[in-house]
Every structure is written in structure tokens, then in C-alpha cells.
MARPABA-689737 format. One record per atom (N, C-alpha, C, O): residue in three letters; atom name; y, x, z. Coordinates in pm, whole numbers, plus 50000, padded with zeros to 5 digits. Layout:
<rs>
["ALA", "CA", [Y, X, Z]]
...
</rs>
This chain:
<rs>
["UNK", "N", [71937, 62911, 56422]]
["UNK", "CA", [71892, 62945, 56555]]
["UNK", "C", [71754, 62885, 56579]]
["UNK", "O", [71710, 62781, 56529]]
["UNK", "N", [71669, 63002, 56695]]
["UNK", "CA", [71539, 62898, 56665]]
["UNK", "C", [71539, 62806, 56779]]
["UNK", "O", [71596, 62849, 56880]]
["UNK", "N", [71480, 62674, 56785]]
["UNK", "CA", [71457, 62611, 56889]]
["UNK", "C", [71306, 62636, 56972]]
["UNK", "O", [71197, 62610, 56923]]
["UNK", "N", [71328, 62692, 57106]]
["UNK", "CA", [71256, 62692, 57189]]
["UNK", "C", [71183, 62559, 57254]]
["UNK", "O", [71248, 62457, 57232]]
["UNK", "N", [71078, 62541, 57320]]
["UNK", "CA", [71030, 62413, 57364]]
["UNK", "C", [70919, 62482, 57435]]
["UNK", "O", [70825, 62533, 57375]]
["UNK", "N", [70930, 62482, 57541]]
["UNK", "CA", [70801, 62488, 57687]]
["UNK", "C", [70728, 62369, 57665]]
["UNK", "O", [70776, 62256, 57659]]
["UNK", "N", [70580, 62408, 57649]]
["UNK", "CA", [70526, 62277, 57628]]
["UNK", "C", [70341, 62273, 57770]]
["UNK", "O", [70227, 62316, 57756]]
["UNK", "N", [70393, 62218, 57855]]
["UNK", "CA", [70307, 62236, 58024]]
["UNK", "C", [70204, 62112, 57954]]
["UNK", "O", [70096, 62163, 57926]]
["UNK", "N", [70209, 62013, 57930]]
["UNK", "CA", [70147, 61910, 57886]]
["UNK", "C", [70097, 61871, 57781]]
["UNK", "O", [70110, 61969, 57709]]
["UNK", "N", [70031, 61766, 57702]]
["UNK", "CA", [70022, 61678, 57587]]
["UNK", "C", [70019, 61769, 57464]]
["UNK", "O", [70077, 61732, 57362]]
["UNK", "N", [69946, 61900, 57467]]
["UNK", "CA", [69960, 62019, 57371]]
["UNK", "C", [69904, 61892, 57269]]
["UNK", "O", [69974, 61834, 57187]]
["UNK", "N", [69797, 61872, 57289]]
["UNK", "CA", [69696, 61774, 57194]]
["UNK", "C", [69775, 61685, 57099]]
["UNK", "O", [69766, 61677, 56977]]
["UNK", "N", [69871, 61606, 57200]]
["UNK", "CA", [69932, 61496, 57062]]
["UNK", "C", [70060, 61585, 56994]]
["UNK", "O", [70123, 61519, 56912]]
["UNK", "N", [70103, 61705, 57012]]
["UNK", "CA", [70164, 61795, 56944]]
["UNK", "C", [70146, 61855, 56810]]
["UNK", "O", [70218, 61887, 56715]]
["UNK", "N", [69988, 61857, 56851]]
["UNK", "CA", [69918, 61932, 56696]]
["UNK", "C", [69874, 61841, 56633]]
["UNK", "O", [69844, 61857, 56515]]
["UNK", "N", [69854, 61690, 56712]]
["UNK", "CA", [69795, 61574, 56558]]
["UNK", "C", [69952, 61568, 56502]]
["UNK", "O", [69975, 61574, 56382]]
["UNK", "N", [70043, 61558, 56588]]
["UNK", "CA", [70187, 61500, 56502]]
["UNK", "C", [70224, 61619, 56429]]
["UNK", "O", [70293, 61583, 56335]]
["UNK", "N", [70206, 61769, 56429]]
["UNK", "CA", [70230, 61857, 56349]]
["UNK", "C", [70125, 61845, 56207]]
["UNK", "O", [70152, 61846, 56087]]
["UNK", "N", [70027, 61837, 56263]]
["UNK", "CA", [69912, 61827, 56136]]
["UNK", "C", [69937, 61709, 56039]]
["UNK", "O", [69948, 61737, 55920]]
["UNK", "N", [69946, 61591, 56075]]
["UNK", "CA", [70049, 61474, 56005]]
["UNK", "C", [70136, 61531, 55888]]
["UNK", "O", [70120, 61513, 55767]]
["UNK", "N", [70246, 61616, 55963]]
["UNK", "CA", [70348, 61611, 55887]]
["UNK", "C", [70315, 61765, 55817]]
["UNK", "O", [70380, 61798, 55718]]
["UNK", "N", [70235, 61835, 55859]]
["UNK", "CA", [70214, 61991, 55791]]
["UNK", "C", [70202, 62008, 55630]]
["UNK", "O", [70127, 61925, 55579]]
["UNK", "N", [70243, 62074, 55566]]
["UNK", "CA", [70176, 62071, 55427]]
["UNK", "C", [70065, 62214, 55447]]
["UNK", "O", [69952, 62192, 55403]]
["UNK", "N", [70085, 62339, 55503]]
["UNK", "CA", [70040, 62458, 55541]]
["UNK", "C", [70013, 62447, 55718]]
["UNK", "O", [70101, 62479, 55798]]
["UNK", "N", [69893, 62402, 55753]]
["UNK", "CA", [69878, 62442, 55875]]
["UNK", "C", [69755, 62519, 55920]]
["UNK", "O", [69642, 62475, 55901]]
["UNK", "N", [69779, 62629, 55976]]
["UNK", "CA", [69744, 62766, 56016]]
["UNK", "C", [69682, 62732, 56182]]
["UNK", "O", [69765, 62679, 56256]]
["UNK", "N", [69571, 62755, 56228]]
["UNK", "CA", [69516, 62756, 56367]]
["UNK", "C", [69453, 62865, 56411]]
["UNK", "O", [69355, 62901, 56346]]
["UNK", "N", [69489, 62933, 56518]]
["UNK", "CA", [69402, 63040, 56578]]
["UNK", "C", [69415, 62999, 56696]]
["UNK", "O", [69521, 62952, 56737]]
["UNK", "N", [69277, 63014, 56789]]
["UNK", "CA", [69262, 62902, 56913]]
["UNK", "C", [69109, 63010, 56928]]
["UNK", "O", [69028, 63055, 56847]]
["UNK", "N", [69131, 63019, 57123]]
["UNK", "CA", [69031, 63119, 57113]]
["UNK", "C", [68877, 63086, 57104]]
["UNK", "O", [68785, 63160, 57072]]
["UNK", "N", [68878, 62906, 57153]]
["UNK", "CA", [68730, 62854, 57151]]
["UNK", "C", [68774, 62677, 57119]]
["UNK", "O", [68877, 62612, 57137]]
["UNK", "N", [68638, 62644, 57062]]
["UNK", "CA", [68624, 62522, 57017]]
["UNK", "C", [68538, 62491, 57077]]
["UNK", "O", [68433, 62553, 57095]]
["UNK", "N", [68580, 62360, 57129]]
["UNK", "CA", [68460, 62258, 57178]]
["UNK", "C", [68436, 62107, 57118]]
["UNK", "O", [68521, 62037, 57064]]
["UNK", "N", [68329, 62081, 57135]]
["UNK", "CA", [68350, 61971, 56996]]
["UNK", "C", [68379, 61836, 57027]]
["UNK", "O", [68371, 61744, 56945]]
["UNK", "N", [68422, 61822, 57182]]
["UNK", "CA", [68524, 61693, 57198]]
["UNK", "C", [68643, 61733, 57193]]
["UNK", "O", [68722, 61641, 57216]]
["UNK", "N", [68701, 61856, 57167]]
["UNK", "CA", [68845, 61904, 57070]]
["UNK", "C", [68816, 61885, 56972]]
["UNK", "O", [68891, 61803, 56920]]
["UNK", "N", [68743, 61918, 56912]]
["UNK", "CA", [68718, 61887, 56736]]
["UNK", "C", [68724, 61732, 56740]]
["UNK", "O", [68815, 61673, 56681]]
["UNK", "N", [68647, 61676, 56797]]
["UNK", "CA", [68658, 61531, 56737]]
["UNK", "C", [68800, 61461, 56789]]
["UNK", "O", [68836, 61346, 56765]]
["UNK", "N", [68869, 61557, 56865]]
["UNK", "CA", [68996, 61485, 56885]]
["UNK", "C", [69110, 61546, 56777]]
["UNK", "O", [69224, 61508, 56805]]
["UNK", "N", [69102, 61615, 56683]]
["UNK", "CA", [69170, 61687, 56588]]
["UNK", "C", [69092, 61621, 56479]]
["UNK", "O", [69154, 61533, 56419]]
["UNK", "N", [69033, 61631, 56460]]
["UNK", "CA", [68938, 61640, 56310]]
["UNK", "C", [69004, 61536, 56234]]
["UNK", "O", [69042, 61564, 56120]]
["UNK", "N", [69031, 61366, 56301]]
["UNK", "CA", [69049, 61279, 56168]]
["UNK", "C", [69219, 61340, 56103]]
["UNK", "O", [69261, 61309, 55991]]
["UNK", "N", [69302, 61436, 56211]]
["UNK", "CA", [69448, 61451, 56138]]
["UNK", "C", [69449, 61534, 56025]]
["UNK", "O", [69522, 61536, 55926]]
["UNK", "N", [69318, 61627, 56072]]
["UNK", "CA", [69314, 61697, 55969]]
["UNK", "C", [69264, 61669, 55873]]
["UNK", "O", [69330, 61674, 55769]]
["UNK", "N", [69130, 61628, 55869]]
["UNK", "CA", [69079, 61572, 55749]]
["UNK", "C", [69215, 61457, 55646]]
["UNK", "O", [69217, 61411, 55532]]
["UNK", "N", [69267, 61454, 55711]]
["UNK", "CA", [69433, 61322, 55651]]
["UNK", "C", [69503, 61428, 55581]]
["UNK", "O", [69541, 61404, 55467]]
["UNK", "N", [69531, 61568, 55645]]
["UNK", "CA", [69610, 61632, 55587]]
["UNK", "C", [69551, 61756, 55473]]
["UNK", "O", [69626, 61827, 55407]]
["UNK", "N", [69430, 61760, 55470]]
["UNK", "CA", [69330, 61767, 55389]]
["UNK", "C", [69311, 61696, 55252]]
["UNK", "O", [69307, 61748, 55141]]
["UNK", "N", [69300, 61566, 55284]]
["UNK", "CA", [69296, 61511, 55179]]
["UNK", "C", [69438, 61448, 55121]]
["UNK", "O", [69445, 61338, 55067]]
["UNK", "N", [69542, 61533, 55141]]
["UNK", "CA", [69674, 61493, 55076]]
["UNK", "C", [69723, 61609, 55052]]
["UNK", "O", [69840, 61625, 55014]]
["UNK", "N", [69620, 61726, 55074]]
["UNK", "CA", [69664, 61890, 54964]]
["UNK", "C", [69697, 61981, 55048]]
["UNK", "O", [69743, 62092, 55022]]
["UNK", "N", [69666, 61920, 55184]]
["UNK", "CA", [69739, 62057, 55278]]
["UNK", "C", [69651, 62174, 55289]]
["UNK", "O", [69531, 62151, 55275]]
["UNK", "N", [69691, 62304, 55313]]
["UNK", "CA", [69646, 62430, 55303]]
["UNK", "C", [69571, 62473, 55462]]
["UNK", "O", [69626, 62546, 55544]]
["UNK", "N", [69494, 62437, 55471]]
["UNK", "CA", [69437, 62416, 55615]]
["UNK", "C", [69333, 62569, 55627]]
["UNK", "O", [69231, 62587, 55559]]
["UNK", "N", [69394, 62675, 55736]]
["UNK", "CA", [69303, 62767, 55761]]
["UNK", "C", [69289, 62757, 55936]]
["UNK", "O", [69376, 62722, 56016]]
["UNK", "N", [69161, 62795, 55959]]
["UNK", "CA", [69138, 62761, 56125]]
["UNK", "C", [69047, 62867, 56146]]
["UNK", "O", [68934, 62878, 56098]]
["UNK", "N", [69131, 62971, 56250]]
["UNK", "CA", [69054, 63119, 56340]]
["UNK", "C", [69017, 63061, 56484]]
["UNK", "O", [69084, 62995, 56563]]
["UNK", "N", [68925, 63095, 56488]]
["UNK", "CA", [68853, 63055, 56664]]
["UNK", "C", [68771, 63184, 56681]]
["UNK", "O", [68711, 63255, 56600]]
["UNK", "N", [68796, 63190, 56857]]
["UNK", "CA", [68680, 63300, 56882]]
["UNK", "C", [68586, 63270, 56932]]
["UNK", "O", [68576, 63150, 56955]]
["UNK", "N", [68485, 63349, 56968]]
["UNK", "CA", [68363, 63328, 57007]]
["UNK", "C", [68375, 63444, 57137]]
["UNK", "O", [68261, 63484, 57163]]
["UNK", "N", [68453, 63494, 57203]]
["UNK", "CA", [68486, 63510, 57294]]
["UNK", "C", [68369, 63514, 57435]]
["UNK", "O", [68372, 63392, 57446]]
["UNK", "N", [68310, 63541, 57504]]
["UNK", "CA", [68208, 63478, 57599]]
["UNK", "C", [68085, 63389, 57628]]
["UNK", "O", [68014, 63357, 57723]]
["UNK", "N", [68100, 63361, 57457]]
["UNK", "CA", [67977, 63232, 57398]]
["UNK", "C", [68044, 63111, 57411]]
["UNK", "O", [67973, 63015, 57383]]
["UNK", "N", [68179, 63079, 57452]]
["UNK", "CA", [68251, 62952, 57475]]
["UNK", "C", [68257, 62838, 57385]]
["UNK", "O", [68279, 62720, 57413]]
["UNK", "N", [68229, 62906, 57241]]
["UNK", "CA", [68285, 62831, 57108]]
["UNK", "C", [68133, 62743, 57125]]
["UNK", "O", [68017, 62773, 57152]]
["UNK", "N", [68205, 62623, 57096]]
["UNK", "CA", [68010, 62571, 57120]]
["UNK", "C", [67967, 62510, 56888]]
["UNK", "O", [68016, 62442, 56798]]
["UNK", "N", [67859, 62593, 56912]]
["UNK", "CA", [67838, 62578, 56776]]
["UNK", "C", [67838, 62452, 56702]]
["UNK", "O", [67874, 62445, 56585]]
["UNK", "N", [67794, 62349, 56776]]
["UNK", "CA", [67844, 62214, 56738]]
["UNK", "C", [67989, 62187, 56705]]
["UNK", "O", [68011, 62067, 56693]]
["UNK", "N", [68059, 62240, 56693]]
["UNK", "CA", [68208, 62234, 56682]]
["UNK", "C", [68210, 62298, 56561]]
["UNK", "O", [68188, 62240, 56455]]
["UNK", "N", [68228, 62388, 56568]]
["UNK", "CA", [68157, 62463, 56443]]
["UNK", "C", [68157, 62412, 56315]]
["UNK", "O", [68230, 62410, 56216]]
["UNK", "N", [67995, 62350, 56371]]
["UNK", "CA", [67963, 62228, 56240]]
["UNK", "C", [68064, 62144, 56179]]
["UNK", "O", [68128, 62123, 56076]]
["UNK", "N", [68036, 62094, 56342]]
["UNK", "CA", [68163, 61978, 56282]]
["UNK", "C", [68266, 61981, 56221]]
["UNK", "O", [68291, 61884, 56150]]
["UNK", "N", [68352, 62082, 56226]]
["UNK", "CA", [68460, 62075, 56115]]
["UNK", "C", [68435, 62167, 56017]]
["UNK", "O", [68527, 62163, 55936]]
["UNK", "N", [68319, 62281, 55977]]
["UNK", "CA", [68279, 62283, 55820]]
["UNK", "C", [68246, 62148, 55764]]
["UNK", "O", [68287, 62131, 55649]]
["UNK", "N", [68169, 62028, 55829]]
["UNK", "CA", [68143, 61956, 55752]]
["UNK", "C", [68229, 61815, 55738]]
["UNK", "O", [68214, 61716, 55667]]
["UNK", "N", [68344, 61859, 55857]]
["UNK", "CA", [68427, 61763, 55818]]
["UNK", "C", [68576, 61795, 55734]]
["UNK", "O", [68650, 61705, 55695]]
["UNK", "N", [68598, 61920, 55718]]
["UNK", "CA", [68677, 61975, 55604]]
["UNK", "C", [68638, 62084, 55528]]
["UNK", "O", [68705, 62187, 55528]]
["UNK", "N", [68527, 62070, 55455]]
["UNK", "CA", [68468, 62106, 55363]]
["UNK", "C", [68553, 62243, 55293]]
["UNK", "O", [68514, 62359, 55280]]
["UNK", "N", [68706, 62168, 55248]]
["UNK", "CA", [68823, 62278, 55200]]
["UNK", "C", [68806, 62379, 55281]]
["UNK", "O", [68727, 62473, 55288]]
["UNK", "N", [68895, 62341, 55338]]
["UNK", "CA", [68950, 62464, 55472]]
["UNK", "C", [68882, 62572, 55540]]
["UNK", "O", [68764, 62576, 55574]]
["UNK", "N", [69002, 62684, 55560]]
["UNK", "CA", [68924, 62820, 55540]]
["UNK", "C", [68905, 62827, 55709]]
["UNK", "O", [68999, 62824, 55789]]
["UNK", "N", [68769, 62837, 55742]]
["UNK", "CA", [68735, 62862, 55881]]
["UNK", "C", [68654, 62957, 55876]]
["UNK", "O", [68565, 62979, 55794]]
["UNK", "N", [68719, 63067, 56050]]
["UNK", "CA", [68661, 63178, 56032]]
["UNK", "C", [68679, 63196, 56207]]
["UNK", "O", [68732, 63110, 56277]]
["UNK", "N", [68633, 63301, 56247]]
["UNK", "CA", [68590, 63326, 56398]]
["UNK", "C", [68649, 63464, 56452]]
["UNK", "O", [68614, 63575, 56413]]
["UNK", "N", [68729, 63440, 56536]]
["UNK", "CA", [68802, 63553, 56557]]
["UNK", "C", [68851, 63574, 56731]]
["UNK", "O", [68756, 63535, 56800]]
["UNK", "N", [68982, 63628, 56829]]
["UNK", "CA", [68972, 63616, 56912]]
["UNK", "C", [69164, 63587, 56959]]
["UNK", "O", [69237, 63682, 56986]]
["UNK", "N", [69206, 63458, 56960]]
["UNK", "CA", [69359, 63443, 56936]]
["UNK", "C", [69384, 63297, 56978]]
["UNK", "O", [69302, 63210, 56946]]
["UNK", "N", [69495, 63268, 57049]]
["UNK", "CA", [69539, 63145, 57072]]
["UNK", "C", [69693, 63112, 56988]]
["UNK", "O", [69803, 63136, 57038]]
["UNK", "N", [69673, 63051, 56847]]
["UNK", "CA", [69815, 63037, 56753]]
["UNK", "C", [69789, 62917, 56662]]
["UNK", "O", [69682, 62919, 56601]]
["UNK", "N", [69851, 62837, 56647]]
["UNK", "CA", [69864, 62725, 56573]]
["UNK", "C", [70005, 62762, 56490]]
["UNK", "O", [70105, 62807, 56547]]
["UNK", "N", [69998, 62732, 56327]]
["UNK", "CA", [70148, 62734, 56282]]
["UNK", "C", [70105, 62660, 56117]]
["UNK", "O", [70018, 62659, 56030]]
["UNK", "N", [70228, 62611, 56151]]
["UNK", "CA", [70259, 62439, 56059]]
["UNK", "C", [70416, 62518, 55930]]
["UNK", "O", [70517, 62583, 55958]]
["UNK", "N", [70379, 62482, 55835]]
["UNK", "CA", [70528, 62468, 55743]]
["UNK", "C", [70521, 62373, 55701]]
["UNK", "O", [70432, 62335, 55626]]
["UNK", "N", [70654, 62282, 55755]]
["UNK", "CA", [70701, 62192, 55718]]
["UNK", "C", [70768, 62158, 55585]]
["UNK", "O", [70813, 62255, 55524]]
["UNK", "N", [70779, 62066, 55542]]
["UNK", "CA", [70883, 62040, 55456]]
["UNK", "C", [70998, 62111, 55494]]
["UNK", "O", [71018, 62218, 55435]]
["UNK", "N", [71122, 62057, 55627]]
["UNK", "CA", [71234, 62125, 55673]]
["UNK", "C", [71227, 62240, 55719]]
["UNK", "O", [71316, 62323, 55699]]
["UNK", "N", [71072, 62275, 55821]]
["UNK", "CA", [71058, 62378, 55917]]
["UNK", "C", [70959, 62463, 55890]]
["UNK", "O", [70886, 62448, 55792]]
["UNK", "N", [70948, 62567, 55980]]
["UNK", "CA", [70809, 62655, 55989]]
["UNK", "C", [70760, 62620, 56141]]
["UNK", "O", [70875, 62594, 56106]]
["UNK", "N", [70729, 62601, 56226]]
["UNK", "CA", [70658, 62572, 56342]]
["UNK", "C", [70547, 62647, 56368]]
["UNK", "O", [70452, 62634, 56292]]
["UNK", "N", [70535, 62766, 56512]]
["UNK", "CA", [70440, 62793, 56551]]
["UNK", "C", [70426, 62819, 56677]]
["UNK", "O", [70509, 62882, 56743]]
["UNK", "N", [70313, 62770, 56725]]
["UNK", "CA", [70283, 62743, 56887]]
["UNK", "C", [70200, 62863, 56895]]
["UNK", "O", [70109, 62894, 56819]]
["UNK", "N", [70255, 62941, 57024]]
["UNK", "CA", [70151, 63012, 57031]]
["UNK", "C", [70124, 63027, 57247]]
["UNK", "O", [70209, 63013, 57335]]
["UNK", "N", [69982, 63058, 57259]]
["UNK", "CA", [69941, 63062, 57404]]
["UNK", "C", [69975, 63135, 57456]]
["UNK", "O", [69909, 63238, 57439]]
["UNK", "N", [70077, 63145, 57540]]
["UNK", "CA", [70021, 63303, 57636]]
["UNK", "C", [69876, 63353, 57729]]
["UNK", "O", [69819, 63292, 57819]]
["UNK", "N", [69851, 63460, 57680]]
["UNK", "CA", [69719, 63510, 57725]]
["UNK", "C", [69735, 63464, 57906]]
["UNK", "O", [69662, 63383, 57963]]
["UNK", "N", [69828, 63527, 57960]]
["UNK", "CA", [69844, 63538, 58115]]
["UNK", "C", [69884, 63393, 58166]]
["UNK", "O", [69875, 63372, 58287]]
["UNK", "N", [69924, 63296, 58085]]
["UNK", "CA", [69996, 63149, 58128]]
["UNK", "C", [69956, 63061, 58065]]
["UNK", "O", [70022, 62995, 57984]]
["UNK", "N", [69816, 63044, 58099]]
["UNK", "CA", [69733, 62962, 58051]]
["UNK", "C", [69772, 62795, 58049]]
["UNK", "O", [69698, 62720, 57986]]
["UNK", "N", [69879, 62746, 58114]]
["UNK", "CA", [69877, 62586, 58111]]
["UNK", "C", [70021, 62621, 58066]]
["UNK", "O", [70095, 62555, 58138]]
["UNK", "N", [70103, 62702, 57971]]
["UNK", "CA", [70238, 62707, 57955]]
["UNK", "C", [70251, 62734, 57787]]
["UNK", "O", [70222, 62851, 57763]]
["UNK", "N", [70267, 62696, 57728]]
["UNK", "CA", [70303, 62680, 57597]]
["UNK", "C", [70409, 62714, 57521]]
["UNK", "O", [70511, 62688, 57586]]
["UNK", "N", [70440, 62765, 57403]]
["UNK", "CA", [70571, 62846, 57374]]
["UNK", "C", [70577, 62770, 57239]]
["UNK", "O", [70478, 62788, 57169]]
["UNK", "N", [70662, 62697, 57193]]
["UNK", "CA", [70692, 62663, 57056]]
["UNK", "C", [70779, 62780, 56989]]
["UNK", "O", [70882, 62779, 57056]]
["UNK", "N", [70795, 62905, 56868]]
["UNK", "CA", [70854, 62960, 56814]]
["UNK", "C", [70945, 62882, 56691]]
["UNK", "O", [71021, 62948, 56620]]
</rs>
């Protein structure tokens, strides 16, 4: 059965503790800003450098994505496949689990764990 989880709050320490434990973690997120990046970047770079399969979609949506962000995580995970697109989805395979968060377009402060 799958477990559901409404998540209104603390999305942030959700995805460092998923990225931690991820071996495959998958991000589509519609804009980056680069005090999000620097609040993500050291979990990933951790799960990076212990073999994880790290791909990250962001859009550029309205000009929102600020290119400094950008940078910052080509040059702080060098590996990982980053590319620019228009989607709010994060998804993790676990050792036990598959995990994926995804946004609703219309419920912007409401969160859906699949």
C-alpha cells in the first residue's frame, strides 16, 4: 500500500534527509534560487560523492531561475545531469523505497508525498 504524507511545512529538511539516504535522486522544481541551492547543495554533493545517480530539471519559467544557481550546482556537482525544463517533482530510490514528492500546480504551500 502506498503511504500518503501532506507535507504544508519543512519541505526543505525533507529533501536533505531524502538526498542522505537516496542512492537515485531525481529533481524537477520549476525555479532555482541560489539561497536554495546553497541550502541543498552540501547533501547533494555527499550523495554525489558516494555514487548516487543525481539528475536535476528546473525551469526557467518567467526568468525566475536566477542564473547564479545555475552555476552553482554545475560547479558544485560536476556529475549530475542538469537540465532546464518546466515541473515541480523530486523522486528518491531508496534502498527499501521509491519516494516521490510532487507540487501541485494550483496548491502551492501543500505537498503530496507518492
Amino acid at each position: 500500500m502506498t503511504k500518503l504524507r501532506l507535507l504544508t511545512k519543512n519541505l526543505l529538511d525533507d529533501l536533505k534527509r531524502l538526498t542522505t539516504e537516496g542512492d537515485t535522486i531525481y529533481w524537477m522544481t520549476a525555479f532555482m534560487m541560489k539561497s536554495g541551492v546553497n541550502e541543498v547543495l552540501p547533501a547533494l554533493r555527499d550523495a554525489s560523492l558516494r555514487g548516487a545517480d543525481i539528475k536535476i530539471l528546473t525551469g526557467d519559467y518567467l526568468s525566475i531561475t536566477q542564473p547564479d544557481a545555475l552555476q552553482l550546482l554545475l560547479e558544485g556537482l560536476p556529475i549530475a545531469d542538469c537540465r532546464t525544463s518546466h515541473d515541480r517533482k523530486w523522486r528518491y530510490i531508496l534502498p527499501s523505497k521509491s519516494v516521490s514528492i510532487q507540487i501541485s500546480k494550483r496548491l502551492h504551500r501543500h505537498y503530496r508525498i507518492f
